[in-house]
C-alpha positions as CSV (number, residue, x, y, z in Angstrom):
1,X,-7.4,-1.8,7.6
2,X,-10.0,0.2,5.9
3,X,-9.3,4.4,5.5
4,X,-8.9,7.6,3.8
5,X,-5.8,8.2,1.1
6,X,-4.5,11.7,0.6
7,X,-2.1,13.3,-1.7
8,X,0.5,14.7,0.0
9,X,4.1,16.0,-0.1
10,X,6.9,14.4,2.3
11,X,10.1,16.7,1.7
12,X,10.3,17.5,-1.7
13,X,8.4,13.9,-2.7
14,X,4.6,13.2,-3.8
15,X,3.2,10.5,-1.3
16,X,-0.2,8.9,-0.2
17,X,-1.3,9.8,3.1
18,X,-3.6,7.1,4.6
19,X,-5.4,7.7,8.4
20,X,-7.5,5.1,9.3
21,X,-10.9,4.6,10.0
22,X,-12.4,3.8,13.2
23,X,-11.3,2.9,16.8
24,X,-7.6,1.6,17.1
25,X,-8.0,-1.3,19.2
26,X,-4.2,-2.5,20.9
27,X,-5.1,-5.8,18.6
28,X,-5.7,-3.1,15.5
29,X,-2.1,-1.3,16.5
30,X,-0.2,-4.8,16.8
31,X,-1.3,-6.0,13.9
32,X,-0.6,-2.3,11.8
33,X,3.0,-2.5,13.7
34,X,3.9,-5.8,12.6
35,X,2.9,-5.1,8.8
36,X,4.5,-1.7,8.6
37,X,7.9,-3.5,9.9
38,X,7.6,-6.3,6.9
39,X,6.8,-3.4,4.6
40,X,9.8,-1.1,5.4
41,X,11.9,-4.3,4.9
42,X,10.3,-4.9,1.0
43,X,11.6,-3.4,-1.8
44,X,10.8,-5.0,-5.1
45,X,10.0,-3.5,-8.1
46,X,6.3,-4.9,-8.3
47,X,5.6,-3.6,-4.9
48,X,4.0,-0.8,-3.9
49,X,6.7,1.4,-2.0
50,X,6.1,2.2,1.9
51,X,8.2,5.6,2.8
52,X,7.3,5.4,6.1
53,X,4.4,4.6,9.2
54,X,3.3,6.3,12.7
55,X,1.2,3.7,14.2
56,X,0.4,5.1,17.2
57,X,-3.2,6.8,17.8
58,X,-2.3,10.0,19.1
59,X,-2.3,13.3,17.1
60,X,-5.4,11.6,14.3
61,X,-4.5,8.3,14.6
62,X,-1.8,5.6,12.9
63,X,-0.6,6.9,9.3
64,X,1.4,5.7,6.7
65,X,2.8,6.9,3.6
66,X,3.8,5.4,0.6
67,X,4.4,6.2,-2.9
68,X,1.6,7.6,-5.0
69,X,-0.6,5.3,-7.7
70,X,-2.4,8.1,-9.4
71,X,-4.3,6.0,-11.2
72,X,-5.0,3.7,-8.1
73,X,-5.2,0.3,-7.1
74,X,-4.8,-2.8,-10.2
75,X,-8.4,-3.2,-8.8
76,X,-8.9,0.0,-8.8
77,X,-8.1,0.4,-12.9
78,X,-9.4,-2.8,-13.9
79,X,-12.5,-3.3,-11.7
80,X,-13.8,0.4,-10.9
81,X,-12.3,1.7,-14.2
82,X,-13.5,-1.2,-16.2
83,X,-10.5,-0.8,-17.9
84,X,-9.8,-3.5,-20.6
85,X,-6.3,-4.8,-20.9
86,X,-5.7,-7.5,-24.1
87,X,-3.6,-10.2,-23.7
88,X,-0.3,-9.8,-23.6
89,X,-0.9,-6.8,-20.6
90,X,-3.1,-9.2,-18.9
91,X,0.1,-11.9,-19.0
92,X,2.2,-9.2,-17.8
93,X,0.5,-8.1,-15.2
94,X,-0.3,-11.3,-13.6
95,X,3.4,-12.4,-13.7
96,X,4.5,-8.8,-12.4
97,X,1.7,-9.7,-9.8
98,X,3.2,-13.3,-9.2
99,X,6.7,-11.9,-8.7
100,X,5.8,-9.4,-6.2
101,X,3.4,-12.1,-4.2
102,X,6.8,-14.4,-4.2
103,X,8.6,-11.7,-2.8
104,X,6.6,-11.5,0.4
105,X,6.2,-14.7,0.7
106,X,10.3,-15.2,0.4
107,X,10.4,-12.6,3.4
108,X,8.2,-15.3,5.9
């Protein structure tokens, strides 16, 4: 779902707070539910980290929070940011990508 990321502190910890955008529909809060449960359950080094989720949408709506990328999203640094990476990066990267895809996938 598509929404709004925030730096935040949680503790004594930097995290990304993202709300949502738009109407949470019951399908919407399923859906979120579900994902946040397989999330909490992932740790893997070449996956982004979730700390924690409220996916209900009272008091502003679901949120969760997860570690902070400060320079954003691979898409983010290679698409937006144009950034350039030569080939032996690009090699790591994919496979770091790879691993972390297998990982999920392992979970079901």
């Amino acid at each position: 779902a598509q929404g709004v990321v925030q730096l935040g502190t949680y503790g004594d910890r930097e995290v990304a707070g993202k709300t949502m955008l738009g109407k949470v529909t019951p399908q919407l809060q399923k859906e979120l539910e579900a994902e946040v449960k397989l999330l909490l359950l992932m740790h893997h080094p070449n996956c982004h980290f979730l700390i924690g989720a409220k996916t209900t949408s009272e008091n502003g709506g679901p949120l969760l929070l997860s570690e902070v990328c400060h320079e954003g999203s691979l898409f983010d640094v290679y698409a937006k940011k144009r950034r350039v990476f030569d080939q032996p990066t690009a090699h790591r990267l994919s496979k770091e990508c790879a691993l972390g895809l297998e990982c999920l996938h392992n979970m079901g």
